[in-house]
C-alpha positions in Angstrom: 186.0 150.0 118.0 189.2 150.1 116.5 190.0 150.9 112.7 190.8 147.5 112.6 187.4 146.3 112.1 185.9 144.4 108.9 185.3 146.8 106.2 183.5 144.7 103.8 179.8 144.7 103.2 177.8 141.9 104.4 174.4 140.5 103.4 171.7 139.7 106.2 169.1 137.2 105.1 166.1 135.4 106.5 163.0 135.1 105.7 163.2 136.2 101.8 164.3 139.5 102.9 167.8 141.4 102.6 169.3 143.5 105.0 172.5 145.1 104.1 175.2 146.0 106.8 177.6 148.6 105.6 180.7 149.3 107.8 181.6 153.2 107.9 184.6 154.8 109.6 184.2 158.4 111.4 187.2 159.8 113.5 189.1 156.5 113.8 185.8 154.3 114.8 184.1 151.9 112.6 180.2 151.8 112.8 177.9 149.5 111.2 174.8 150.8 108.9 172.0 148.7 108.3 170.5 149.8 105.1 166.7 148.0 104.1 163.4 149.0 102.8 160.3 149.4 104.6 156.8 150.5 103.8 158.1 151.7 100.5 160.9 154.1 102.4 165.1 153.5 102.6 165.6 152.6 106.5 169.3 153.5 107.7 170.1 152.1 111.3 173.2 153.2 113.0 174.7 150.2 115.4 178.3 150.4 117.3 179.3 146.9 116.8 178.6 144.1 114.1 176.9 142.0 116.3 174.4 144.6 117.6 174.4 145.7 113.6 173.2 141.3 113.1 170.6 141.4 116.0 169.1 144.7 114.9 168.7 143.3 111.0 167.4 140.2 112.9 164.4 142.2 114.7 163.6 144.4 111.3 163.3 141.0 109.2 160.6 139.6 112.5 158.4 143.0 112.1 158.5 142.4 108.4 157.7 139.2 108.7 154.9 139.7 111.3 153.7 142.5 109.1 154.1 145.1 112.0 152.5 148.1 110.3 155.3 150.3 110.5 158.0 148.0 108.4 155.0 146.7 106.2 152.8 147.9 104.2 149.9 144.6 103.4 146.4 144.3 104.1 145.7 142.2 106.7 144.8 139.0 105.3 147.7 139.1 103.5 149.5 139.5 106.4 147.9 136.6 108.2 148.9 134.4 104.7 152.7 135.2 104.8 152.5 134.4 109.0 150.7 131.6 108.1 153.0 129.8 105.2 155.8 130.9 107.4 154.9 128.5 110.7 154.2 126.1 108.1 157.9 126.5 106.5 159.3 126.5 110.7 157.7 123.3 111.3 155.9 122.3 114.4 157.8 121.5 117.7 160.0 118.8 116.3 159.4 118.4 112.6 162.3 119.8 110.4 162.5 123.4 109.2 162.1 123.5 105.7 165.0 125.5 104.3 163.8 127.2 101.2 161.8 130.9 100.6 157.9 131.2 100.2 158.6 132.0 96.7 160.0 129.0 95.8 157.7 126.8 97.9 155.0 128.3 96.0 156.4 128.0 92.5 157.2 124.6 93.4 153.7 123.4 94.4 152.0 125.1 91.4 154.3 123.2 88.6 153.6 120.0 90.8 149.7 120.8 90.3 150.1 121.9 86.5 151.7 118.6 86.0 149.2 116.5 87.9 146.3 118.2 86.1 143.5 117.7 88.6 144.4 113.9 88.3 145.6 113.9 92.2 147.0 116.0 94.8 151.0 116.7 95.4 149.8 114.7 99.3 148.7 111.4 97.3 151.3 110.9 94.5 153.9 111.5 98.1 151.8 109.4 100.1 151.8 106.7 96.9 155.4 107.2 96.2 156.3 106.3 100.1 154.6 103.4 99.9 156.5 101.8 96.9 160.0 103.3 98.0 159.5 102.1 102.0 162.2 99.7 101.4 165.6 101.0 101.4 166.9 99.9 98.2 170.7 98.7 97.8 173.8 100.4 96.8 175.2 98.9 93.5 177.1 100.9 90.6 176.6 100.4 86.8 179.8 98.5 86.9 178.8 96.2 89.6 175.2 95.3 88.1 176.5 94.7 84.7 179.0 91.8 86.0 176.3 90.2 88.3 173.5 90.2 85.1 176.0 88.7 83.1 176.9 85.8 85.3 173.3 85.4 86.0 173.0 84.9 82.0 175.2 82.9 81.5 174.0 80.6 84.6 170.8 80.6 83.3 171.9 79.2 79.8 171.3 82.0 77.8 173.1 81.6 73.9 176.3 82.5 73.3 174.7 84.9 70.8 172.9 86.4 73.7 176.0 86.5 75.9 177.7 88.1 73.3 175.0 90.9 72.8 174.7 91.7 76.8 178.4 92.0 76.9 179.1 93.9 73.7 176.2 96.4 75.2 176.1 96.5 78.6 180.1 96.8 79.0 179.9 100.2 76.7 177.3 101.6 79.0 178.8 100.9 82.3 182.3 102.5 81.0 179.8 105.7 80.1 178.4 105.4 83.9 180.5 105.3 86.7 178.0 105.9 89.1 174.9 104.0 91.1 172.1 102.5 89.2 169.6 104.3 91.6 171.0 107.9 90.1 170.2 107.0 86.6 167.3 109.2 84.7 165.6 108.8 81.7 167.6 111.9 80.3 170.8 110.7 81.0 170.0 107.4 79.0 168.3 109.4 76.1 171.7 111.4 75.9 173.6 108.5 75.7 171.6 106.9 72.9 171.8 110.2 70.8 176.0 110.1 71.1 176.5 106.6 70.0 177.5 107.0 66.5 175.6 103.7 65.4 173.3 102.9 62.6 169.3 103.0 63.5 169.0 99.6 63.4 172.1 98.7 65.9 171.4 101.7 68.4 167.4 100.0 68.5 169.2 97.0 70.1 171.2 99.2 72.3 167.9 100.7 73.4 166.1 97.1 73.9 169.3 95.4 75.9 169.1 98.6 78.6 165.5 98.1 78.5 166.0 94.3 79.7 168.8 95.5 82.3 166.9 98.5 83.3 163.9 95.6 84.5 166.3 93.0 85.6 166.9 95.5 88.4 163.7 95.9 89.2 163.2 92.4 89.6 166.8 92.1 91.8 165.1 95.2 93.6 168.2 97.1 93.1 165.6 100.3 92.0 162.4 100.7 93.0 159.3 99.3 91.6 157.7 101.4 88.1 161.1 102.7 87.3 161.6 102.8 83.5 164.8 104.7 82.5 163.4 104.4 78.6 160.0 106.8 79.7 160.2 108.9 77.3 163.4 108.1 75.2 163.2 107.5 71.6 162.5 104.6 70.3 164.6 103.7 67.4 163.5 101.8 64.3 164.6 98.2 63.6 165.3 98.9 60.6 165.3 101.2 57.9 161.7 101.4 56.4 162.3 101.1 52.3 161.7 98.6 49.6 161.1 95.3 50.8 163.9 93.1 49.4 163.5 89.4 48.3 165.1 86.6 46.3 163.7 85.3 42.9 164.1 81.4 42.4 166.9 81.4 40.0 168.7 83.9 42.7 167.8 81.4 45.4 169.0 78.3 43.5 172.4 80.3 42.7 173.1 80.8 46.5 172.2 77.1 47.0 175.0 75.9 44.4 177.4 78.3 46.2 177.2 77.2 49.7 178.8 74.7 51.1 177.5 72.4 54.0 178.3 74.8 57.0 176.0 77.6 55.7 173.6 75.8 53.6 171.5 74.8 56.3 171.1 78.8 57.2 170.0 79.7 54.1 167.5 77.0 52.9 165.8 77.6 56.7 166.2 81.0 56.2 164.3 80.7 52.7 162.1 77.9 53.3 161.0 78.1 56.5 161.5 81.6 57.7 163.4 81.9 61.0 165.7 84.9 61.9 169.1 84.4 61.3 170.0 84.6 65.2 167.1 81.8 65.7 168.9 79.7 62.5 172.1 80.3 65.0 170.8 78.4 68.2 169.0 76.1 66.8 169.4 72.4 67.8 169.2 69.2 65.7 167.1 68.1 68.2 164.5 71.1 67.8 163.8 69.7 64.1 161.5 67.0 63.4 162.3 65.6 59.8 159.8 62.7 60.6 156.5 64.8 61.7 157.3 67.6 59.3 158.2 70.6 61.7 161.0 72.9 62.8 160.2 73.8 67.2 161.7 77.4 67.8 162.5 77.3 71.6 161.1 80.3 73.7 164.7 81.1 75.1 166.1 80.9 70.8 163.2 82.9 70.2 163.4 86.9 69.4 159.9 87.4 70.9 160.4 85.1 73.8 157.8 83.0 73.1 157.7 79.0 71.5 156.2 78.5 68.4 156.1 75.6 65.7 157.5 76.1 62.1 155.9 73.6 59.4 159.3 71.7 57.4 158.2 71.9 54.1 158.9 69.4 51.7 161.7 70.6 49.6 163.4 72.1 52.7 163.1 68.0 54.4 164.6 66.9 50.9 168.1 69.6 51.4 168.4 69.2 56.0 167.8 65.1 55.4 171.8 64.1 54.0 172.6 67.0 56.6 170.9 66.2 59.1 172.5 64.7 63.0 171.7 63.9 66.0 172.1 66.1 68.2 174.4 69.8 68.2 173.9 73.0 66.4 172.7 73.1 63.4 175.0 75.6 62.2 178.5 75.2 64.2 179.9 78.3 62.0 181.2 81.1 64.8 181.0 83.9 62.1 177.5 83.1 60.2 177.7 86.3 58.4 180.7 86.2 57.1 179.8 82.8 55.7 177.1 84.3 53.9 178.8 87.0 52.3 181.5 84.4 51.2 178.9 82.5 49.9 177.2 85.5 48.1 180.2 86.4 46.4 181.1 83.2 45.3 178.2 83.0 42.7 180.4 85.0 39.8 181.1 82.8 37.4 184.2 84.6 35.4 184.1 82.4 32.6 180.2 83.0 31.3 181.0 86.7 32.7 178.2 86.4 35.3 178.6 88.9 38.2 178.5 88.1 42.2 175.0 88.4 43.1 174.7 90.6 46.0 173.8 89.3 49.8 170.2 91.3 50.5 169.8 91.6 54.7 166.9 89.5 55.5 165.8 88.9 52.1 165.4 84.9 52.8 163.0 85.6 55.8 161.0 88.2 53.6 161.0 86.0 50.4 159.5 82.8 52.7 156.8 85.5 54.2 156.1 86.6 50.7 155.6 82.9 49.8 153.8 81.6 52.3 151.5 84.4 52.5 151.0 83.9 48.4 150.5 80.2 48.8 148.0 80.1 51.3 146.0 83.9 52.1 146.5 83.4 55.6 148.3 86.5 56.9 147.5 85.6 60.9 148.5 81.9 60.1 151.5 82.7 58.7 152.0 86.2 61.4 152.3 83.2 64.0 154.4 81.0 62.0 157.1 83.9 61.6 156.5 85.1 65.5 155.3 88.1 64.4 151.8 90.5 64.5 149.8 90.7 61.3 150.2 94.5 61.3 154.3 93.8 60.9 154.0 91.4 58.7 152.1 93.5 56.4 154.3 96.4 57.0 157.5 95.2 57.4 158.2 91.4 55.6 155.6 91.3 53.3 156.2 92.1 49.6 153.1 91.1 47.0 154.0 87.6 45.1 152.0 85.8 42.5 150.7 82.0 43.7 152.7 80.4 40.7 156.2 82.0 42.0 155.7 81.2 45.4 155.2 77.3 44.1 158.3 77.6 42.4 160.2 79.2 45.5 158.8 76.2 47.4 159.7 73.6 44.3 163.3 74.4 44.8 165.0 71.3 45.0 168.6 70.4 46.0 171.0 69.2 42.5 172.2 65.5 43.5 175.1 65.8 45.5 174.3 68.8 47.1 175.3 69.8 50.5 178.6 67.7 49.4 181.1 70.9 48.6 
């Protein structure tokens, strides 16, 4: 062979085992040196040619393999084992060869158990996980999805609050995933939660609206059935746990006297009868019954999805009645909380050196709970009232109120001419 040859080292492997082929030139003719260990002893092999140098490693890895007792040193049984686990590894006459190492087959299988814990075998959660993923599931990208959820929402009548919220999430997501919705893993979504530099509260909803996507897939069948990309991920507080804030009567009457007739039927339902401020923003004129006494909050306007009757207390009948219409929103304002805001500051009074009041975040809904809870000792009536659980209410709305200030919080009455700003 000429001098000409390749010089480099190369690297035989099959099997888990390494044999080394060194190239060596002695007057003018390159050899090949296959260089191993065996039975605990260095093996050199002298070959003319790098293709003899390949079939010779090739034979040394078989006897190894078959534990031939002159390349390996193993008790019999053991032997048998490796043989064994590597016909299973080969395959049968027309099933595919599994490319990986014993090792690794082995390590793999015993986290696989340690994870299952005895509850089932590695064969039944595949068998199970077959079953459910049979169907080949569609191609779609983040991107693609978003779009089509979108139009479905709007199709389907969904707010324009709603709309808003979908788009306003859902549109900084896909721009974070350019990728298929099949690839997505509860990790990647956990990442992305932790890097949005948003308060608790508005990373929550962040959390809840890829919630809703992640199952509108699963419905469209765009990912397979028990898929939950929030398995796992944290989930964020609705808001931040602290003193409960409310409104006293006097502060309630100030806020009245302030508003004019575009806001004023947000806060006095807000403060009288308890809806979220996003309910108060889709509701109809239509959904409240000034004659029977009640305020219906729609399933589709409703936070928990579900329909449920508000009583209309008197004093909030005597402020909606010179409001009220037939039919449209109840509150046409595009920016409600900028309205409010407005409305809070516009309680100074410069001349008698009174001071802006400040606008407390959900204070109206906590001050009716408070109320109505004080008024009437029935935490699970007024739980289902408020479309909430007991356990929240008590937790998260409901600050201790004597009897006599919740009759005056319900006494409230509008000045004459009020609502006429």
């Amino acid at each position: 062979m000429k001098t000409d040859a390749p010089t480099a080292v190369k690297e035989f492997k099959k099997n888990g085992i390494s044999v080394r082929i060194r190239p060596t030139i002695k007057n003018g003719v390159t050899r090949f040196v296959l260089d191993y260990r065996a039975n605990g002893q260095r093996k050199l092999v002298w070959r003319s040619s790098l293709a003899e140098a390949r079939k010779a490693a090739d034979e040394a890895v078989d006897k190894i393999t078959e534990g031939q007792s002159e390349v390996l040193n193993l008790k019999s049984a053991d032997a048998h084992a490796i043989i064994r686990a590597r016909a299973f590894i080969n395959g049968k006459e027309g099933e595919t060869k599994i490319e990986k190492e014993i090792d690794e087959l082995v390590g793999e299988i015993c986290e696989i158990r340690r994870m299952l814990g005895g509850r089932a075998t590695p064969l039944e959660v595949t068998r199970d996980w077959l079953k459910r993923n049979a169907v080949a599931l569609p191609r779609v990208t983040v991107v693609a999805a978003v779009e089509q959820m979108k139009k479905q929402a709007e199709t389907d009548g969904k707010s324009d609050l709603r709309l808003k919220q979908l788009a306003n999430v859902l549109d900084r997501f896909a721009e974070n995933f350019n990728q298929e919705v099949s690839t997505l893993t509860p990790k990647l979504i956990a990442d992305y939660l932790t890097a949005l530099e948003l308060a608790e509260r508005t990373r929550r909803n962040h959390r809840d609206v890829i919630g809703f996507f992640n199952r509108w897939l699963v419905l469209r069948g765009y990912l397979a059935k028990g898929t939950d990309w929030l398995e796992g991920v944290q989930n964020y507080t609705a808001r931040k746990l602290g003193q409960i804030s409310i409104y006293t009567a006097d502060e309630m009457r100030r806020l009245i006297a302030a508003a004019d007739e575009r806001i004023l039927p947000m806060i006095v339902i807000g403060g009288f009868a308890g809806l979220r401020h996003a309910e108060i923003a889709r509701l109809e004129w239509q959904d409240i019954d000034l004659e029977e006494g009640f305020i219906e909050v729609k399933a589709e306007n409703a936070k928990t999805d579900t329909r449920r009757i508000v009583p209309l207390k008197a004093n909030l009948k005597a402020f909606l009645l010179p409001l009220a219409k037939k039919n449209g929103k109840v509150v046409s304002l595009v920016n409600t909380t900028k309205q409010l805001l407005k409305t809070a500051t516009d309680t100074a009074d410069a001349e008698n050196e009174i001071e802006a009041m400040e606008w407390k975040h959900n204070a109206l809904r906590h001050t009716y709970i408070s109320a109505r809870v004080a008024e009437s000792g029935d935490v699970p009536r007024v739980a289902d009232e408020a479309g909430n659980s007991p356990q929240v209410i008590r937790t998260n709305y409901l600050k201790r109120m004597r009897p006599a200030a919740a009759a005056e919080w319900f006494a409230i009455q509008p000045e004459p001419e009020a609502g006429k700003k």
